[in-house]
N, CA, C, O and CB atoms as a CASP TS submission, in Angstrom:
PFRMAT TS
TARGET T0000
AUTHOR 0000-0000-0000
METHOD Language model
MODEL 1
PARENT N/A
ATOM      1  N   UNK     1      93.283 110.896 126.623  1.00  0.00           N
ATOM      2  CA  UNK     1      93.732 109.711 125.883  1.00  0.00           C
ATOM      3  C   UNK     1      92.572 109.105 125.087  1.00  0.00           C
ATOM      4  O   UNK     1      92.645 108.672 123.937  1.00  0.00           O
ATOM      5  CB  UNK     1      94.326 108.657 126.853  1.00  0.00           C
ATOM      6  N   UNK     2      91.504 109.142 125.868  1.00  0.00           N
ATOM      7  CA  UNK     2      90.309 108.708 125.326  1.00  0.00           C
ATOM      8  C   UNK     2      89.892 109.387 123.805  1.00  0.00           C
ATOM      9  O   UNK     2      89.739 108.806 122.731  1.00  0.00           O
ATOM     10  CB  UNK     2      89.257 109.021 126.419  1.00  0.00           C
ATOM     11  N   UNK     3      89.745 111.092 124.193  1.00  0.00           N
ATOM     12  CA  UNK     3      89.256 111.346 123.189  1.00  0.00           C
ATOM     13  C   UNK     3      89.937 111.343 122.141  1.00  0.00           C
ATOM     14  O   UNK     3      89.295 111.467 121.098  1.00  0.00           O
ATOM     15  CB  UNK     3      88.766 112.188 123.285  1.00  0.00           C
ATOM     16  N   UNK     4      91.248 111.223 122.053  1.00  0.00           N
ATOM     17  CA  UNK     4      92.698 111.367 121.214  1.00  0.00           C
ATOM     18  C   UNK     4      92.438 109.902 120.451  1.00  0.00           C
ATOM     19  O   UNK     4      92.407 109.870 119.221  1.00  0.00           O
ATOM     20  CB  UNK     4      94.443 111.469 122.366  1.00  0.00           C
ATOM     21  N   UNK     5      92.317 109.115 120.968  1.00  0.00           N
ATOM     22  CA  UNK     5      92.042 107.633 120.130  1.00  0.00           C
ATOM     23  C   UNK     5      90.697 108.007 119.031  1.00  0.00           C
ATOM     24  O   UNK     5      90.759 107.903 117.806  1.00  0.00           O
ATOM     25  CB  UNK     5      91.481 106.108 121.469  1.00  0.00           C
ATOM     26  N   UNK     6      89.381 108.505 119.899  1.00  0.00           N
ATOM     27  CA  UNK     6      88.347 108.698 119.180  1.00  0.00           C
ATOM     28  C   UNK     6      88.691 109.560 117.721  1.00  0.00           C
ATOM     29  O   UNK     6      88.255 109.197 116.629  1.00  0.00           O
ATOM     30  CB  UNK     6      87.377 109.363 120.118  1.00  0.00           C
ATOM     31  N   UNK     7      89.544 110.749 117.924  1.00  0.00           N
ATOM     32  CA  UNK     7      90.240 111.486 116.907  1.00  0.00           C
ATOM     33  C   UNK     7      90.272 110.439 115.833  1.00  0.00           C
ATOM     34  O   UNK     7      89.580 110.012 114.910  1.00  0.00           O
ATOM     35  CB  UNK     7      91.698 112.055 117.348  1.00  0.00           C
ATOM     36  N   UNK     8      91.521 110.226 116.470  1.00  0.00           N
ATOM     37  CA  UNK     8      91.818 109.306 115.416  1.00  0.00           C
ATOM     38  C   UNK     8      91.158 108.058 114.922  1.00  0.00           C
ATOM     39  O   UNK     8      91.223 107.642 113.765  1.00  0.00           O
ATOM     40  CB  UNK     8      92.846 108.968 115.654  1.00  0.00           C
ATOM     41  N   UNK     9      90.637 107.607 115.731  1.00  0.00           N
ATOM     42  CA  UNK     9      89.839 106.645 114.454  1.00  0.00           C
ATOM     43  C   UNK     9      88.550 107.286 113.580  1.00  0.00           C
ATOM     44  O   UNK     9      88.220 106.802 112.497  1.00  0.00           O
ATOM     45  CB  UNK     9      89.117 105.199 115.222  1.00  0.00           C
ATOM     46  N   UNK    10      87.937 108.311 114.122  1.00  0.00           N
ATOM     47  CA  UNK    10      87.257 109.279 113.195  1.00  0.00           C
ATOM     48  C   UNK    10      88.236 109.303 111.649  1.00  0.00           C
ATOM     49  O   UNK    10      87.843 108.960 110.534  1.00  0.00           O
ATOM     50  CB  UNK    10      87.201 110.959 114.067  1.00  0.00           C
ATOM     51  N   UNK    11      89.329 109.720 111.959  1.00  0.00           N
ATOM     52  CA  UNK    11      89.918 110.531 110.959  1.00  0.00           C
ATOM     53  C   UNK    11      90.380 109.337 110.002  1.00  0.00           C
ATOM     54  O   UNK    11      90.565 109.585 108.810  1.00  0.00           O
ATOM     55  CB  UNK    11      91.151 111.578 111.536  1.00  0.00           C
ATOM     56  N   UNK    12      90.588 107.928 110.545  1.00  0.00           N
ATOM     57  CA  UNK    12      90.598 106.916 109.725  1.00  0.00           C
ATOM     58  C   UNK    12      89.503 106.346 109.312  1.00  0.00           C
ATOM     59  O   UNK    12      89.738 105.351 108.626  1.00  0.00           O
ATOM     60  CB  UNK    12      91.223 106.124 110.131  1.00  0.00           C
ATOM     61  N   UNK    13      88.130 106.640 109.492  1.00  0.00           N
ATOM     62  CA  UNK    13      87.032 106.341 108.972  1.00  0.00           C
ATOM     63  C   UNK    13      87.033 107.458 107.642  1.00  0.00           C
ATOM     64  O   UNK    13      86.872 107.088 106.480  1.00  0.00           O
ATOM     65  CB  UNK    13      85.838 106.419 110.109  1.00  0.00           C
ATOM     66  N   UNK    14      87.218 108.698 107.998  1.00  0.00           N
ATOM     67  CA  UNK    14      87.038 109.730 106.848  1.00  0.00           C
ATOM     68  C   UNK    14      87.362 109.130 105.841  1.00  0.00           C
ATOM     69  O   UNK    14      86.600 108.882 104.907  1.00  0.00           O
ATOM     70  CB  UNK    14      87.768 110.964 106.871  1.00  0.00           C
ATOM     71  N   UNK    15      88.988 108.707 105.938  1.00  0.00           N
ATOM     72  CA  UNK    15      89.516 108.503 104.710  1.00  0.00           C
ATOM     73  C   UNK    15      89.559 107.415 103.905  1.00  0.00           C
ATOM     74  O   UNK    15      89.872 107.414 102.715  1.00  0.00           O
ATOM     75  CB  UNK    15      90.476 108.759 104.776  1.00  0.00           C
ATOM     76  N   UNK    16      89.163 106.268 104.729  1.00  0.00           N
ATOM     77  CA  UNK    16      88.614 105.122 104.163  1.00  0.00           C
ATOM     78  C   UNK    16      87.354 105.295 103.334  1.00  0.00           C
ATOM     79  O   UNK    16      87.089 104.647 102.321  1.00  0.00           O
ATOM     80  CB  UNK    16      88.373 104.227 105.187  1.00  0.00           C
ATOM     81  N   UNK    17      86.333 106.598 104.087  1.00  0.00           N
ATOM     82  CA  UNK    17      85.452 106.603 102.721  1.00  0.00           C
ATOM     83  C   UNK    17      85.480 107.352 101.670  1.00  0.00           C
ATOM     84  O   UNK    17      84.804 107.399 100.642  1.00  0.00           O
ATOM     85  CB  UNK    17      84.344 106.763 102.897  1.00  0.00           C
ATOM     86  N   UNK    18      86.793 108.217 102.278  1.00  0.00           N
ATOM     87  CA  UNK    18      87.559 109.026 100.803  1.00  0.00           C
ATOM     88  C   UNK    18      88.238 108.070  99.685  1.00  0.00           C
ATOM     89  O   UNK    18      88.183 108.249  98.468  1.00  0.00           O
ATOM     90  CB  UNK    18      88.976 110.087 101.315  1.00  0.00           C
ATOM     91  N   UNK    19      88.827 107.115 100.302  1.00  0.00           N
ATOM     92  CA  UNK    19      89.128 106.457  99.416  1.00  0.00           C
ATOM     93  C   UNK    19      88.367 105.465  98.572  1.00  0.00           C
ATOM     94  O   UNK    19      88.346 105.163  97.379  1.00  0.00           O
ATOM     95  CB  UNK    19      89.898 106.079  99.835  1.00  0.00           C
ATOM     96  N   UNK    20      87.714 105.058  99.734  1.00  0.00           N
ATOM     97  CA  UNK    20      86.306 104.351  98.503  1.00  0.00           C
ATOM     98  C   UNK    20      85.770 105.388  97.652  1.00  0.00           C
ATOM     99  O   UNK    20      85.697 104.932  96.512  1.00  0.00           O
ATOM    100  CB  UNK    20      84.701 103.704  99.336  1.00  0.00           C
ATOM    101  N   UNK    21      85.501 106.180  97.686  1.00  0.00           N
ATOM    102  CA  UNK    21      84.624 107.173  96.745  1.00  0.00           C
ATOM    103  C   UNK    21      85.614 107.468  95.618  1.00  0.00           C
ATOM    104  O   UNK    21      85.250 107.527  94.444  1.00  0.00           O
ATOM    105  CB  UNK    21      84.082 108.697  97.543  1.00  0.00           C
ATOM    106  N   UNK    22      87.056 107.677  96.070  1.00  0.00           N
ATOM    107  CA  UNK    22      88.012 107.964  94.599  1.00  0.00           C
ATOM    108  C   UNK    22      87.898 106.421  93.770  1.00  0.00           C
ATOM    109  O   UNK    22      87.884 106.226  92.554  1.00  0.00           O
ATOM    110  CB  UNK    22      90.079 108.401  95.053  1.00  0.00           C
ATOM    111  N   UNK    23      87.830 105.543  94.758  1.00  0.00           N
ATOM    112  CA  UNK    23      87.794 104.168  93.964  1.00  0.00           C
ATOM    113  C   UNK    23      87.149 103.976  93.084  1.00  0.00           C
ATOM    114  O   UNK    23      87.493 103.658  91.946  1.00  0.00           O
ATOM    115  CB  UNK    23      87.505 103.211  94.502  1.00  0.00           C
ATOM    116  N   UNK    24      85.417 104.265  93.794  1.00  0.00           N
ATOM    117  CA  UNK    24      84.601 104.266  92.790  1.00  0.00           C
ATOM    118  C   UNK    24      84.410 105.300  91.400  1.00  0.00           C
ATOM    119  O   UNK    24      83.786 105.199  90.343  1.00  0.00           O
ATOM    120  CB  UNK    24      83.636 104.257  93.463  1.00  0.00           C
ATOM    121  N   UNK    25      85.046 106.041  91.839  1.00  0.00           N
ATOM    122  CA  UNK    25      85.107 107.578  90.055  1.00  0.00           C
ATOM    123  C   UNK    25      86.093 106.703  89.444  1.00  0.00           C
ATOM    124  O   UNK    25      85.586 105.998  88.571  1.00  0.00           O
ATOM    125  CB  UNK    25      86.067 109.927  90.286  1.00  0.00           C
ATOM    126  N   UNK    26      87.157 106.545  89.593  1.00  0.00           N
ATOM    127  CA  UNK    26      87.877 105.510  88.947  1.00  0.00           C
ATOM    128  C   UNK    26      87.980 104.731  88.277  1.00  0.00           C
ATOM    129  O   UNK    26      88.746 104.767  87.314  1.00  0.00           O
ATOM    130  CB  UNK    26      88.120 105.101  89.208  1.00  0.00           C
ATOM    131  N   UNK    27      87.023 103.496  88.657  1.00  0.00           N
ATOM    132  CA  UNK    27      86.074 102.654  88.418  1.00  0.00           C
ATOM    133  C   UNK    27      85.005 103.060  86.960  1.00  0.00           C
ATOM    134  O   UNK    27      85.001 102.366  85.943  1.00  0.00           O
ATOM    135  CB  UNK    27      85.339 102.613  89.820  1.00  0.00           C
ATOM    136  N   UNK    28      84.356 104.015  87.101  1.00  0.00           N
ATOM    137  CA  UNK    28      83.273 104.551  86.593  1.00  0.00           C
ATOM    138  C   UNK    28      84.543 105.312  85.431  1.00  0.00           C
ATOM    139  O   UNK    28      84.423 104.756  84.339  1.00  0.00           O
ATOM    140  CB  UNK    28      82.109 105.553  87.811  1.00  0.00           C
ATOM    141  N   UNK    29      85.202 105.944  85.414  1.00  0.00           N
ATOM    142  CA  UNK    29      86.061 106.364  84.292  1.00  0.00           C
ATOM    143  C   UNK    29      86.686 105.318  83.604  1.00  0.00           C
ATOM    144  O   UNK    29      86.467 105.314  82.392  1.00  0.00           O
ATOM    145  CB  UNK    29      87.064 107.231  84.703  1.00  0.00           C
ATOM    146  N   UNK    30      87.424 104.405  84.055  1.00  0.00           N
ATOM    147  CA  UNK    30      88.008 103.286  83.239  1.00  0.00           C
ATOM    148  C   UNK    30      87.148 102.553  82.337  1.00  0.00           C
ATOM    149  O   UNK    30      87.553 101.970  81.331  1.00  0.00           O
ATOM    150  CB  UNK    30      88.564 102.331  84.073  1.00  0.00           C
ATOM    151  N   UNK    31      85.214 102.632  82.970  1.00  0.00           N
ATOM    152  CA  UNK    31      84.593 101.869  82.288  1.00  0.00           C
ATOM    153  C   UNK    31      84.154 102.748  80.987  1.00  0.00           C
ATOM    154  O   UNK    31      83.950 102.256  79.878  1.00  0.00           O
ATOM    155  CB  UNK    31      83.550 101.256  83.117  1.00  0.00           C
ATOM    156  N   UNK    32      84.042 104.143  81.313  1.00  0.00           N
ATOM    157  CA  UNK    32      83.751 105.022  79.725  1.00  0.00           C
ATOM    158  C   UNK    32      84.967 104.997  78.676  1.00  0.00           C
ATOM    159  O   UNK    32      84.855 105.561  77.588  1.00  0.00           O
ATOM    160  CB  UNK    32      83.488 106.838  80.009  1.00  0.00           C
TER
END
């Protein structure tokens, strides 16, 4: 159970900084 939580909040850290990083190209394209 333990490590099954750890999973998963790993895997919601990933994508939170996946999504910051698409944010930021984004960001950086709208401004060119």
């Amino acid at each position: 159970m333990i490590r099954n939580t750890f999973i998963i909040r790993t895997f919601i850290v990933a994508r939170r900084l996946a999504l910051r990083k698409y944010v930021k190209q984004s960001i950086i394209y709208s401004d060119n």
